[in-house]
PDB file of N, CA, C and O in Angstrom:
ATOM      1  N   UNK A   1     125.715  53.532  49.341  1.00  0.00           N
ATOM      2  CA  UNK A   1     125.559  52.280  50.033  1.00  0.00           C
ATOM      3  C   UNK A   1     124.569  51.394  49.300  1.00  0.00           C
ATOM      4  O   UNK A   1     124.959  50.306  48.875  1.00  0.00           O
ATOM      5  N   UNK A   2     123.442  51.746  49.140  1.00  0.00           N
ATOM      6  CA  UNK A   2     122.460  51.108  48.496  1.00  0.00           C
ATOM      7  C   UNK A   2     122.819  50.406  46.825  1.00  0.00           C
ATOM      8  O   UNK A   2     122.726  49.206  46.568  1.00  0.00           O
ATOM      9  N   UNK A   3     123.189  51.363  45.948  1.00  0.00           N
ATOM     10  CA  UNK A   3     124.122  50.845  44.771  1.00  0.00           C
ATOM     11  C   UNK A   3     124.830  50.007  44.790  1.00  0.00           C
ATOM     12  O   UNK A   3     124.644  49.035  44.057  1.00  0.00           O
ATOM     13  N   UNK A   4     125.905  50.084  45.643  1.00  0.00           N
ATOM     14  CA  UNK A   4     126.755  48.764  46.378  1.00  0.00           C
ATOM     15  C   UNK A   4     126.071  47.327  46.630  1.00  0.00           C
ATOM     16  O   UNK A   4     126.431  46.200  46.292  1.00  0.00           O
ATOM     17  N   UNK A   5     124.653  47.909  47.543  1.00  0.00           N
ATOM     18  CA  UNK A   5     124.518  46.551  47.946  1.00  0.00           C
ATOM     19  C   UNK A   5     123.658  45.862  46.997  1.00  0.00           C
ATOM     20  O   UNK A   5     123.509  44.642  47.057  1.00  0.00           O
ATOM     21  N   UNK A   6     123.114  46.554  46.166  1.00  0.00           N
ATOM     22  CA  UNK A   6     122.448  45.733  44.682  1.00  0.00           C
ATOM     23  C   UNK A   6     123.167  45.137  44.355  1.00  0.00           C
ATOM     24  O   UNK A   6     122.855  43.961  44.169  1.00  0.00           O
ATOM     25  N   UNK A   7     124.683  45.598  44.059  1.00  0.00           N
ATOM     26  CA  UNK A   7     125.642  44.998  43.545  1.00  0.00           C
ATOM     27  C   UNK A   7     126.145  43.358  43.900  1.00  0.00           C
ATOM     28  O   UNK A   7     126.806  42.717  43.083  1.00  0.00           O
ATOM     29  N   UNK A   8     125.876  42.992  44.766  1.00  0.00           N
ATOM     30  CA  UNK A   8     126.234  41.692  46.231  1.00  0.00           C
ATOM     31  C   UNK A   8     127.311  42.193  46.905  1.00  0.00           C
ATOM     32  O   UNK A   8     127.977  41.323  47.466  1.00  0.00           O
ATOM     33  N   UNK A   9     127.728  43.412  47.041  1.00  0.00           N
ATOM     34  CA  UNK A   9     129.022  43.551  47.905  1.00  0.00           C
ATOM     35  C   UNK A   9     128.618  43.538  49.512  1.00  0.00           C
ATOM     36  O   UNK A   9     127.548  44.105  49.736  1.00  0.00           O
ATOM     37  N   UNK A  10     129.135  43.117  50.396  1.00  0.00           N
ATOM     38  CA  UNK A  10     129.179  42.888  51.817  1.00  0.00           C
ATOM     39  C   UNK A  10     129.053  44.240  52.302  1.00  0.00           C
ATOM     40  O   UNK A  10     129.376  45.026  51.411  1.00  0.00           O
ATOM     41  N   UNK A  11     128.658  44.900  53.524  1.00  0.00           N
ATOM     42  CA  UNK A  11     128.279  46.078  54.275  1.00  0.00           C
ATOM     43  C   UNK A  11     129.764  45.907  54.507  1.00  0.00           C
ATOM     44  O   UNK A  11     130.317  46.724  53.771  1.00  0.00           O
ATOM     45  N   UNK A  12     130.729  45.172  55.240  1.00  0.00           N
ATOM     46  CA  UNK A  12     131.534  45.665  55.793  1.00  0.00           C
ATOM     47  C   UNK A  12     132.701  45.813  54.257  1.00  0.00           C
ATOM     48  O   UNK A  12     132.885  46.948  53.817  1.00  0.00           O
ATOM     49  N   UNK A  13     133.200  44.958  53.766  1.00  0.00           N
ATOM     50  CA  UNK A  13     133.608  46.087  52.395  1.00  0.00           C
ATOM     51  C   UNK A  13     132.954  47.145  52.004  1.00  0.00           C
ATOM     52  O   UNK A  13     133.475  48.237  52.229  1.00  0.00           O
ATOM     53  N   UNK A  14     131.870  47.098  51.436  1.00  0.00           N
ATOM     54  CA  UNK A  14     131.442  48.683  51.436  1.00  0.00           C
ATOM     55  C   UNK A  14     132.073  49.740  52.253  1.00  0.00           C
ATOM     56  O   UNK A  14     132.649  50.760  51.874  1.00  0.00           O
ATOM     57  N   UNK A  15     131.903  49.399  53.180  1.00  0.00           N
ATOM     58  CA  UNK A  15     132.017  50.617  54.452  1.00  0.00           C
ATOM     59  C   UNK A  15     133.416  50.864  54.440  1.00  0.00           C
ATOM     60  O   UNK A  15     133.849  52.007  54.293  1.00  0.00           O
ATOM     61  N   UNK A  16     134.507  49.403  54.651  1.00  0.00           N
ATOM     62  CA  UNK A  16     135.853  49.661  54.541  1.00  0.00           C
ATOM     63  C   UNK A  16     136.134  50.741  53.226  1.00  0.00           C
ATOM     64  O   UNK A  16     137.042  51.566  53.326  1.00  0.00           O
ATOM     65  N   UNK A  17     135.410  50.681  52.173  1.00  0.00           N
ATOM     66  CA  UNK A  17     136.092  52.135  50.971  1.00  0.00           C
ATOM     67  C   UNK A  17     135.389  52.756  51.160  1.00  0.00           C
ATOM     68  O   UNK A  17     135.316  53.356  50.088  1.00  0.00           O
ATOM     69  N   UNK A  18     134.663  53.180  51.795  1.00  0.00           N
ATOM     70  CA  UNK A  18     134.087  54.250  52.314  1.00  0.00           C
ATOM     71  C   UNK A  18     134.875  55.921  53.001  1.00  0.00           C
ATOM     72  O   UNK A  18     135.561  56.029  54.018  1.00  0.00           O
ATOM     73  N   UNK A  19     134.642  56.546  52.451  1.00  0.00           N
ATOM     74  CA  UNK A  19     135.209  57.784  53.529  1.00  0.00           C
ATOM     75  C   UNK A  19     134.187  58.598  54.276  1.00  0.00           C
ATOM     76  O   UNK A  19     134.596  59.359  55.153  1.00  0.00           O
ATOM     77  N   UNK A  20     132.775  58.507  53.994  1.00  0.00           N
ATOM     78  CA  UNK A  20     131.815  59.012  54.908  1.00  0.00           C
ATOM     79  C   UNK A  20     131.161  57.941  55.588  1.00  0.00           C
ATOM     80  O   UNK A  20     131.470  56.750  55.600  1.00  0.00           O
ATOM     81  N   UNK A  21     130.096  58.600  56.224  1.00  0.00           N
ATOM     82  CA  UNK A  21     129.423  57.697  56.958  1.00  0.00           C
ATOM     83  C   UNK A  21     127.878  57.159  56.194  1.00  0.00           C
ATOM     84  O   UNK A  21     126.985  58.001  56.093  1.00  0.00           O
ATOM     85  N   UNK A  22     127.709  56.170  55.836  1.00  0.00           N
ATOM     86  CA  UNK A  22     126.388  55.771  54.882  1.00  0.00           C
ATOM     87  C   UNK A  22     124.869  55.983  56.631  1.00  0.00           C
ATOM     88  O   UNK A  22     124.887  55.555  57.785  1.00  0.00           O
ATOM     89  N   UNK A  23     123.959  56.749  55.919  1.00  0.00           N
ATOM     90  CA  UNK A  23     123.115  57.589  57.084  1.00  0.00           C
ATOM     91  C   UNK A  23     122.321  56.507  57.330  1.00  0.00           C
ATOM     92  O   UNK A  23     121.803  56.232  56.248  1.00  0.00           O
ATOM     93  N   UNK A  24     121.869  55.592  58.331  1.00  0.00           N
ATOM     94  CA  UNK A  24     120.597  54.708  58.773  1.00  0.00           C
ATOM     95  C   UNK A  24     121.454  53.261  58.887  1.00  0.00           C
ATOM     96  O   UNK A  24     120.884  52.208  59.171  1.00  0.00           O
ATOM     97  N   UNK A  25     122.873  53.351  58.632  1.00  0.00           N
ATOM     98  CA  UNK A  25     122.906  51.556  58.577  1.00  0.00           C
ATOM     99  C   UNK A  25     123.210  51.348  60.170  1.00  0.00           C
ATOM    100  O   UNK A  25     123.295  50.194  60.591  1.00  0.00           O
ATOM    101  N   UNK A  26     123.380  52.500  61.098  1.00  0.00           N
ATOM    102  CA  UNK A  26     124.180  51.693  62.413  1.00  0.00           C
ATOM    103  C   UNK A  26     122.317  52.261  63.116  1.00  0.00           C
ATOM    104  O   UNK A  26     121.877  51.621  64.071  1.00  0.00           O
ATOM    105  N   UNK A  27     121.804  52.954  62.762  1.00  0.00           N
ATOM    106  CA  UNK A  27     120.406  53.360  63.031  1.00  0.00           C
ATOM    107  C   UNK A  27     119.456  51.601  63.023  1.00  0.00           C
ATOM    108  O   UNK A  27     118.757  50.992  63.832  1.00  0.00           O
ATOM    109  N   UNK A  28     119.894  51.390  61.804  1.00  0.00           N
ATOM    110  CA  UNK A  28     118.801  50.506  61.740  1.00  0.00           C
ATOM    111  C   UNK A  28     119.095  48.858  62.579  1.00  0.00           C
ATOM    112  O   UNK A  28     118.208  48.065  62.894  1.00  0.00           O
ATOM    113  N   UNK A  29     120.667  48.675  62.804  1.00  0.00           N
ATOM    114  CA  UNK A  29     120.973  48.147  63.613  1.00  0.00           C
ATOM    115  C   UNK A  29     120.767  48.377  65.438  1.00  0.00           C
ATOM    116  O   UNK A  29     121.131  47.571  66.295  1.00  0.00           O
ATOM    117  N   UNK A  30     120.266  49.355  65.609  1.00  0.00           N
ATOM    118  CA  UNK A  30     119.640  50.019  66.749  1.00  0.00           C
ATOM    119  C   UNK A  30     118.057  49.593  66.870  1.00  0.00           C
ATOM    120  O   UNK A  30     117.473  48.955  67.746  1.00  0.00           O
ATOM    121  N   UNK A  31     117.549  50.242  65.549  1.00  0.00           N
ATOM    122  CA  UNK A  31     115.836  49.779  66.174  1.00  0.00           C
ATOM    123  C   UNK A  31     115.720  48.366  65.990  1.00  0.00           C
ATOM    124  O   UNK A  31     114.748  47.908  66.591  1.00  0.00           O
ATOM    125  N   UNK A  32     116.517  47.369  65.237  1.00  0.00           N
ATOM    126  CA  UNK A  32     116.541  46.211  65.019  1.00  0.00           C
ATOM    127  C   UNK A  32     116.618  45.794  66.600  1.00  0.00           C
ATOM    128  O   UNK A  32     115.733  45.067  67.054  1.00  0.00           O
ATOM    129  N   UNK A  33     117.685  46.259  67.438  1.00  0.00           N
ATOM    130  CA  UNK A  33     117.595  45.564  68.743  1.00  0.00           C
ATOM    131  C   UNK A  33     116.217  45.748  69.708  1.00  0.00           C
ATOM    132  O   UNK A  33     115.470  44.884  70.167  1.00  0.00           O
ATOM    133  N   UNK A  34     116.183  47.120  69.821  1.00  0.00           N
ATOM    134  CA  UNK A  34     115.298  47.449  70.626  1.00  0.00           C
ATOM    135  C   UNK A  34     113.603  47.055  70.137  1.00  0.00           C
ATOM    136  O   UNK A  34     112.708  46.808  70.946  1.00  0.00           O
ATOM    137  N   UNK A  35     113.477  47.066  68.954  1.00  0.00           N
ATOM    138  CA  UNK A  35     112.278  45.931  68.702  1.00  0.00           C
ATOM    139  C   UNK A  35     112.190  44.558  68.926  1.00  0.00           C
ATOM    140  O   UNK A  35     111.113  44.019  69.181  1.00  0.00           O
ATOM    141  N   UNK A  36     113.378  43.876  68.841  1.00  0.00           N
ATOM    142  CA  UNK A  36     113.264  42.353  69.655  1.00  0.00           C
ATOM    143  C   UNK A  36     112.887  42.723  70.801  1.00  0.00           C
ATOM    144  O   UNK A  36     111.806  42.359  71.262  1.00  0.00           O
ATOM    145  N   UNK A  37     113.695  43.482  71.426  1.00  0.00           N
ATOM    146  CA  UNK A  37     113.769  43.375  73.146  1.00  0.00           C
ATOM    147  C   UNK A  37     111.919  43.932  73.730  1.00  0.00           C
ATOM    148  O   UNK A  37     111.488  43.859  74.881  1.00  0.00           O
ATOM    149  N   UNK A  38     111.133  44.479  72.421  1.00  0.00           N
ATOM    150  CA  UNK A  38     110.293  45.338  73.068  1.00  0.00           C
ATOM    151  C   UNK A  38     108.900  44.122  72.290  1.00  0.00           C
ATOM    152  O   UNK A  38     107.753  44.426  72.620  1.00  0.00           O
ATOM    153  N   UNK A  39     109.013  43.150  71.555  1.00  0.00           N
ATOM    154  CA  UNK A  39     108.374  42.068  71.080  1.00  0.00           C
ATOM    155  C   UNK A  39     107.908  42.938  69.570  1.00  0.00           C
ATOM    156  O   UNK A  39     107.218  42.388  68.713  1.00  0.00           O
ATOM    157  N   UNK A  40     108.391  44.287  69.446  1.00  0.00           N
ATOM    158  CA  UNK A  40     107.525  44.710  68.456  1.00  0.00           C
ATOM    159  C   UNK A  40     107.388  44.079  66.669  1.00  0.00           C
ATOM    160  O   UNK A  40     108.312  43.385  66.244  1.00  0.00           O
ATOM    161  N   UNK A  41     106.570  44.299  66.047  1.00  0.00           N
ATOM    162  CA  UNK A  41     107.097  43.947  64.382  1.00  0.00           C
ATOM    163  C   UNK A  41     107.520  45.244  63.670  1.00  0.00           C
ATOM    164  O   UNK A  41     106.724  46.153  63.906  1.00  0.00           O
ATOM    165  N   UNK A  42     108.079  45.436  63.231  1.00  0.00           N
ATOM    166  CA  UNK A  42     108.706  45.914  62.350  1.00  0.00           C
ATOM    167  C   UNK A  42     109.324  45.421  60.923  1.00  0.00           C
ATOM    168  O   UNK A  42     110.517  45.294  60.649  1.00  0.00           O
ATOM    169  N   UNK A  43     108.479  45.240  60.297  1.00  0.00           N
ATOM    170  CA  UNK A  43     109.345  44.298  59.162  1.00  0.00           C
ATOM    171  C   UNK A  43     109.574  44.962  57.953  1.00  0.00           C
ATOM    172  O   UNK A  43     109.534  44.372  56.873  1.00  0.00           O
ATOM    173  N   UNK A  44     109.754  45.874  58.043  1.00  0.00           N
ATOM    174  CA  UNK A  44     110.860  46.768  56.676  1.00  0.00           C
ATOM    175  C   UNK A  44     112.173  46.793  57.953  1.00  0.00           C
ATOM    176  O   UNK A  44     113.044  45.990  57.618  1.00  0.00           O
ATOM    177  N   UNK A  45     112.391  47.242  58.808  1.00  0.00           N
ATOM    178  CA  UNK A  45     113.420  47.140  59.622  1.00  0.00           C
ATOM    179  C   UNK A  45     113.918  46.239  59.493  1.00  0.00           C
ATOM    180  O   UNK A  45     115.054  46.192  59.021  1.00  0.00           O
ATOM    181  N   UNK A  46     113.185  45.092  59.904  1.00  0.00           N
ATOM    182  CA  UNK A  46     114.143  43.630  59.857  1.00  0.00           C
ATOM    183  C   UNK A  46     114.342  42.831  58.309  1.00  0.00           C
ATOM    184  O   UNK A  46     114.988  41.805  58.095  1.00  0.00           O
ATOM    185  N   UNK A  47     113.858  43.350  57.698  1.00  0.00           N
ATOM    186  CA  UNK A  47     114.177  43.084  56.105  1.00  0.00           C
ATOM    187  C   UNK A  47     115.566  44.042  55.392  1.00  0.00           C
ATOM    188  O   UNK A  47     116.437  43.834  54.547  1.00  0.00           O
ATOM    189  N   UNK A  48     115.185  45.090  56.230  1.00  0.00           N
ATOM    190  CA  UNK A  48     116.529  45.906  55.730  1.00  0.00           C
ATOM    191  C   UNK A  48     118.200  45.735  57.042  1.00  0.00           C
ATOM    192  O   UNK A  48     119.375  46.098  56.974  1.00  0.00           O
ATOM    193  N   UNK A  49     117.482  45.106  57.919  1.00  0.00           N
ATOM    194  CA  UNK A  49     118.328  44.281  59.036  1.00  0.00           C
ATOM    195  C   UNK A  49     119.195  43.027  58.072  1.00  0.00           C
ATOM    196  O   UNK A  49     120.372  42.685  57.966  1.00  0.00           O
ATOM    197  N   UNK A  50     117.944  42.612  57.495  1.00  0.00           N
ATOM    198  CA  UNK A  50     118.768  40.710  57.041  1.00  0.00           C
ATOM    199  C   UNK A  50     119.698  41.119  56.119  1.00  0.00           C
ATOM    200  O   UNK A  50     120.753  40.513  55.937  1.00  0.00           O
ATOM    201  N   UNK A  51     119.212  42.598  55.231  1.00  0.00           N
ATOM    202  CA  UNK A  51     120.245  42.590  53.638  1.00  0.00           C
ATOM    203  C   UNK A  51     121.237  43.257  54.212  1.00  0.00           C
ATOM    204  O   UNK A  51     122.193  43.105  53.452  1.00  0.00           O
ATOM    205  N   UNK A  52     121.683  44.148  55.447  1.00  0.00           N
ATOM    206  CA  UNK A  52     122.889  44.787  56.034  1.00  0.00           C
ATOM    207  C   UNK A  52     123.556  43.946  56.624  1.00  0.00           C
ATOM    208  O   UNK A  52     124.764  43.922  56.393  1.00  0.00           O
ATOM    209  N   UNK A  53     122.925  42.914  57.651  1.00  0.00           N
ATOM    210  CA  UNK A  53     123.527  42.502  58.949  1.00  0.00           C
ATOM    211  C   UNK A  53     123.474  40.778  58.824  1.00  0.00           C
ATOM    212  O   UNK A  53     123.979  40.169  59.767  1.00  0.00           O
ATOM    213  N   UNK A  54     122.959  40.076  57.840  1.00  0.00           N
ATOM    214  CA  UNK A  54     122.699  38.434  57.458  1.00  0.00           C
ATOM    215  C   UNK A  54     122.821  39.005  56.149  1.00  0.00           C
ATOM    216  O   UNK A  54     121.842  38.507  55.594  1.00  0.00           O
ATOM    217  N   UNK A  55     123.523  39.899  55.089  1.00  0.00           N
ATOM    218  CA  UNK A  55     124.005  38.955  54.035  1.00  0.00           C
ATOM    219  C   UNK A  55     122.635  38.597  52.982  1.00  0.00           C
ATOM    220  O   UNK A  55     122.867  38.253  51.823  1.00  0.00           O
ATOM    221  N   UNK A  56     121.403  38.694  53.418  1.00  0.00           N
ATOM    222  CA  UNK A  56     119.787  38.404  52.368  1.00  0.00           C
ATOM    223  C   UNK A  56     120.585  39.221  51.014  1.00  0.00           C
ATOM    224  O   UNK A  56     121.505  40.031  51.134  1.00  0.00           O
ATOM    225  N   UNK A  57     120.227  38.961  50.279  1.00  0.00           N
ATOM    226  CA  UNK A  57     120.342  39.729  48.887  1.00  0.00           C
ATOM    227  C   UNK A  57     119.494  40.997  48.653  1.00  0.00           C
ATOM    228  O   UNK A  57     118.618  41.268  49.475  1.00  0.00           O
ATOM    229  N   UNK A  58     119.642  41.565  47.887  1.00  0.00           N
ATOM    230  CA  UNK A  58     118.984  43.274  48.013  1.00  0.00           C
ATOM    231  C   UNK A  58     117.786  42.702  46.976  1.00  0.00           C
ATOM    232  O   UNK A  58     116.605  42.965  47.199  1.00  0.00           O
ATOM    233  N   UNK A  59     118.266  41.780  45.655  1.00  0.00           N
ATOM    234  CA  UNK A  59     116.999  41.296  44.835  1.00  0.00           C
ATOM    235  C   UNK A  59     115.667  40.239  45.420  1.00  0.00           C
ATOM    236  O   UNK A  59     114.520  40.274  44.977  1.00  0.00           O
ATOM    237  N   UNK A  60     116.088  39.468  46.340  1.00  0.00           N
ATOM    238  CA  UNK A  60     115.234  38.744  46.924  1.00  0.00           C
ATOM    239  C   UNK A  60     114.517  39.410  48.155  1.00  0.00           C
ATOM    240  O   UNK A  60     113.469  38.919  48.575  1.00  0.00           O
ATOM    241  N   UNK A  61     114.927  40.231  48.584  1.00  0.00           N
ATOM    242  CA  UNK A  61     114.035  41.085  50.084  1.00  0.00           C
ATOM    243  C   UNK A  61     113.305  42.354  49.619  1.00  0.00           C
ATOM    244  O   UNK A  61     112.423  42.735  50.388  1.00  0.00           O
ATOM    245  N   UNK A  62     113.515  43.128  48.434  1.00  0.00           N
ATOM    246  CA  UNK A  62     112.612  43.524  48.227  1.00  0.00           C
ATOM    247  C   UNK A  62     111.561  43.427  47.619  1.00  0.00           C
ATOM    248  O   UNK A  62     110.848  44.422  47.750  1.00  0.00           O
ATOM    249  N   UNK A  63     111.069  42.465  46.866  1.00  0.00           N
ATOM    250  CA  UNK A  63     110.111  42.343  46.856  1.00  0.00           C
ATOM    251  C   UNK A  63     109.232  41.855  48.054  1.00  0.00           C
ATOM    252  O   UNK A  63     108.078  42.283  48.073  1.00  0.00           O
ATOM    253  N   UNK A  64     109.518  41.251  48.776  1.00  0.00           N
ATOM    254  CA  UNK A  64     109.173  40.833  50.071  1.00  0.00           C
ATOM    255  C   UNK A  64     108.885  42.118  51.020  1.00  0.00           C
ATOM    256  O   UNK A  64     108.137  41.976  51.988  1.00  0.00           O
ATOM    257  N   UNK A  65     109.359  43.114  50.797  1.00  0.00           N
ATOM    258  CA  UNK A  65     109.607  44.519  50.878  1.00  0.00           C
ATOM    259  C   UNK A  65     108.170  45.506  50.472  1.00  0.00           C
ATOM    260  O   UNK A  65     107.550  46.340  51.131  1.00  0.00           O
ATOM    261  N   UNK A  66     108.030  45.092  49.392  1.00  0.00           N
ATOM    262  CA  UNK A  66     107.081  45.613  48.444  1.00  0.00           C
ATOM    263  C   UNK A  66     105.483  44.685  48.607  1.00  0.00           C
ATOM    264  O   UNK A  66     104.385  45.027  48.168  1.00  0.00           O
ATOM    265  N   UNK A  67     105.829  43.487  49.360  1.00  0.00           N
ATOM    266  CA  UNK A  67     104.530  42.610  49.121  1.00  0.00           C
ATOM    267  C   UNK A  67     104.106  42.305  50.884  1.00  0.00           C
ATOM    268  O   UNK A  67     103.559  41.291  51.317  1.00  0.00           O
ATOM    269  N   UNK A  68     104.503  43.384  51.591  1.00  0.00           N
ATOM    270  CA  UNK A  68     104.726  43.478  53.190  1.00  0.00           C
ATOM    271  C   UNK A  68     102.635  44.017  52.790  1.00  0.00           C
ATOM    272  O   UNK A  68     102.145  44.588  51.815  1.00  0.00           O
ATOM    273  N   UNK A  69     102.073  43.542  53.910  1.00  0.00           N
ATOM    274  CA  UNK A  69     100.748  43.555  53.851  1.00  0.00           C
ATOM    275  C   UNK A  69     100.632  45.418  54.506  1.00  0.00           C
ATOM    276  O   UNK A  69     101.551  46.019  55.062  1.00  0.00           O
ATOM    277  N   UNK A  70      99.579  45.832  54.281  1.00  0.00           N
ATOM    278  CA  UNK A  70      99.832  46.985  54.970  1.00  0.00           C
ATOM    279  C   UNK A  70      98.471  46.962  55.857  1.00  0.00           C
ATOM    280  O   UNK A  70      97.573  46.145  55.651  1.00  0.00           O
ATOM    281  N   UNK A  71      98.428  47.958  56.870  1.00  0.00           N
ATOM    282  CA  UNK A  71      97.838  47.536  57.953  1.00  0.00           C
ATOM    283  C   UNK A  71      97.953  48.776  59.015  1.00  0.00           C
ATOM    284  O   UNK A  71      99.022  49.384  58.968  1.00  0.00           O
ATOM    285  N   UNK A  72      97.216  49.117  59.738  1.00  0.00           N
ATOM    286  CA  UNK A  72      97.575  50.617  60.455  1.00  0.00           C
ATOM    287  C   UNK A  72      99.073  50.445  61.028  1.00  0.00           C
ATOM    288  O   UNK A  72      99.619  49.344  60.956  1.00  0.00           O
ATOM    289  N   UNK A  73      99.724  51.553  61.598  1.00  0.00           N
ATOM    290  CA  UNK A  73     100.726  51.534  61.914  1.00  0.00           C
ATOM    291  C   UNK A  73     100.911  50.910  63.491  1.00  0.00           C
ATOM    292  O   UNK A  73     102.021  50.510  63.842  1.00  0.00           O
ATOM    293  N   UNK A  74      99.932  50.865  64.264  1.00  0.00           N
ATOM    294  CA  UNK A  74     100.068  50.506  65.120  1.00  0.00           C
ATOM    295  C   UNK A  74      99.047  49.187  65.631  1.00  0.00           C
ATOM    296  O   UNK A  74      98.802  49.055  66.831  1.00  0.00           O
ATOM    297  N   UNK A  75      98.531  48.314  64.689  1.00  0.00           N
ATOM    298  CA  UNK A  75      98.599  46.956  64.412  1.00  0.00           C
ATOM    299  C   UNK A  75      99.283  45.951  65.251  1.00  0.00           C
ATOM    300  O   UNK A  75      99.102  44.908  64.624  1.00  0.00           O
ATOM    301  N   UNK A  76      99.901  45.692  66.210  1.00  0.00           N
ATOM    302  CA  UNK A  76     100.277  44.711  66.657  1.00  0.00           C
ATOM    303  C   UNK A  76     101.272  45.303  67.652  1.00  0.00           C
ATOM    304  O   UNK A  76     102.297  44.673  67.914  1.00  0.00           O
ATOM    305  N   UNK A  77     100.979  46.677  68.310  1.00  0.00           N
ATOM    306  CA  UNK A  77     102.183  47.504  68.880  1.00  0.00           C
ATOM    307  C   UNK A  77     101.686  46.824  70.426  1.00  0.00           C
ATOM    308  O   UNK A  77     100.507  46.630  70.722  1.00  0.00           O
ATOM    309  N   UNK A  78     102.621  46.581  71.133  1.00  0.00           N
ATOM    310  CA  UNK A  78     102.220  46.422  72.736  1.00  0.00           C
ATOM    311  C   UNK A  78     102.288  47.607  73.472  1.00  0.00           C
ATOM    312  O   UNK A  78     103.287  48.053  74.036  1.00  0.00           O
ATOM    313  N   UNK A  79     100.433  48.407  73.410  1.00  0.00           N
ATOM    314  CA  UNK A  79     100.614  49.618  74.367  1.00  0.00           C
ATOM    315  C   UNK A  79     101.105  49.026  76.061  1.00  0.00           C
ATOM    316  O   UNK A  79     101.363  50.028  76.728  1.00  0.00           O
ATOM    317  N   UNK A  80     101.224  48.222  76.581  1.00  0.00           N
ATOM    318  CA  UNK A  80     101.859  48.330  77.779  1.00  0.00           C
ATOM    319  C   UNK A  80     103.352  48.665  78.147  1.00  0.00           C
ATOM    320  O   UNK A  80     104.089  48.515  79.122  1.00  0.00           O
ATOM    321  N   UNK A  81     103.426  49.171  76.929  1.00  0.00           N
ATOM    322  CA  UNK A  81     104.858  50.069  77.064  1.00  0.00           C
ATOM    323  C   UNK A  81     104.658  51.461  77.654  1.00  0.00           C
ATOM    324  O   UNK A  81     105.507  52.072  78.303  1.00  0.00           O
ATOM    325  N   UNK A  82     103.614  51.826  77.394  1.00  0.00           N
ATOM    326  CA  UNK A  82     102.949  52.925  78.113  1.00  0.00           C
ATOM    327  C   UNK A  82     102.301  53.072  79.687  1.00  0.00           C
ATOM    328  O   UNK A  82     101.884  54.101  80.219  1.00  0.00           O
ATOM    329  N   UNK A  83     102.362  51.603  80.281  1.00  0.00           N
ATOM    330  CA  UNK A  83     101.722  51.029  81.230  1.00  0.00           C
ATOM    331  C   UNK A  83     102.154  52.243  82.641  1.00  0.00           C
ATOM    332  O   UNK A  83     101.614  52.287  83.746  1.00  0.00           O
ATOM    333  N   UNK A  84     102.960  52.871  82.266  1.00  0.00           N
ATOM    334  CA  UNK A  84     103.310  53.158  84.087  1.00  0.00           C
ATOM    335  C   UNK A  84     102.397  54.568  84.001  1.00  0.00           C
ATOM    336  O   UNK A  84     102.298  55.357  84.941  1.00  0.00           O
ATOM    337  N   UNK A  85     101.835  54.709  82.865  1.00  0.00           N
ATOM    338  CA  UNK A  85     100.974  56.624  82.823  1.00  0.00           C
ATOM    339  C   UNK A  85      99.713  55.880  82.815  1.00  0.00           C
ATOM    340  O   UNK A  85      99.136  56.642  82.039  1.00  0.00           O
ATOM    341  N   UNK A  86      99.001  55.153  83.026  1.00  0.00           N
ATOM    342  CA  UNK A  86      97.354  54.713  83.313  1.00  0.00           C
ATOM    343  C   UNK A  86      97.009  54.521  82.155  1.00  0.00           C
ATOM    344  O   UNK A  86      96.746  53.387  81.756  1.00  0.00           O
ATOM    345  N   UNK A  87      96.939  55.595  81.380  1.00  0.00           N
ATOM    346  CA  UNK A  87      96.185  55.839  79.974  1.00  0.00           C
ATOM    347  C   UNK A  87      97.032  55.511  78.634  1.00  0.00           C
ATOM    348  O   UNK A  87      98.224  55.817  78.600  1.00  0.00           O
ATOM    349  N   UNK A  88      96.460  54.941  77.627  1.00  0.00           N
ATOM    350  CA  UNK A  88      97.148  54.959  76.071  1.00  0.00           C
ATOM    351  C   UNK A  88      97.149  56.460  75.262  1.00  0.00           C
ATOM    352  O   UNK A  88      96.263  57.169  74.786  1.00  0.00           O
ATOM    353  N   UNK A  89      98.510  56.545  75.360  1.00  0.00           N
ATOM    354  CA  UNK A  89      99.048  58.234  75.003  1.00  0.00           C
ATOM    355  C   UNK A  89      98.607  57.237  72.851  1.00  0.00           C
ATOM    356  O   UNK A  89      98.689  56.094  72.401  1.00  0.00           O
ATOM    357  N   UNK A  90      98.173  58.664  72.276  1.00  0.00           N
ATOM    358  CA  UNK A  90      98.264  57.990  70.743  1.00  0.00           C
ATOM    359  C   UNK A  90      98.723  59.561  70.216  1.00  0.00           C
ATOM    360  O   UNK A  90      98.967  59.766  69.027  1.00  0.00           O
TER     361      UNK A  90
END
């Protein structure tokens, strides 16, 4: 899959000559939703969202990829997702 998409070929050609299943692309279309819906950031997700699911180019997002600031992992997480147990589970 990844070879392919260096290449500029589209996810859904790809996939159409495909005879297996390429592992993380319907995955990452999953946490892609449930991080909107949950306000979270994730932005290797949604960078590897734009080059599967919008078509971004594989040469222009990674570096953007590579120049992602780094920062603890849980940096900007909304613990009130945890809200109904009292305490912040870590």
């Amino acid at each position: 899959m990844g070879v392919e998409l260096t290449k500029g070929r589209p996810l859904a050609e790809i996939q159409a000559s495909m005879t297996g299943v390429a592992e993380g692309v319907a995955t990452t279309a999953a946490v892609w939703d449930q991080a909107k819906l949950l306000n979270l950031e994730m932005p290797i997700t949604e960078k590897i969202y734009r080059i599967l699911y919008q078509g971004a180019a594989v040469c222009d997002v990674i570096p953007e990829i590579l120049g992602t600031s780094c920062r603890h992992e849980l940096a900007g997480r909304r613990w009130k997702l945890f809200s109904g147990r009292g305490r912040h589970r870590h």
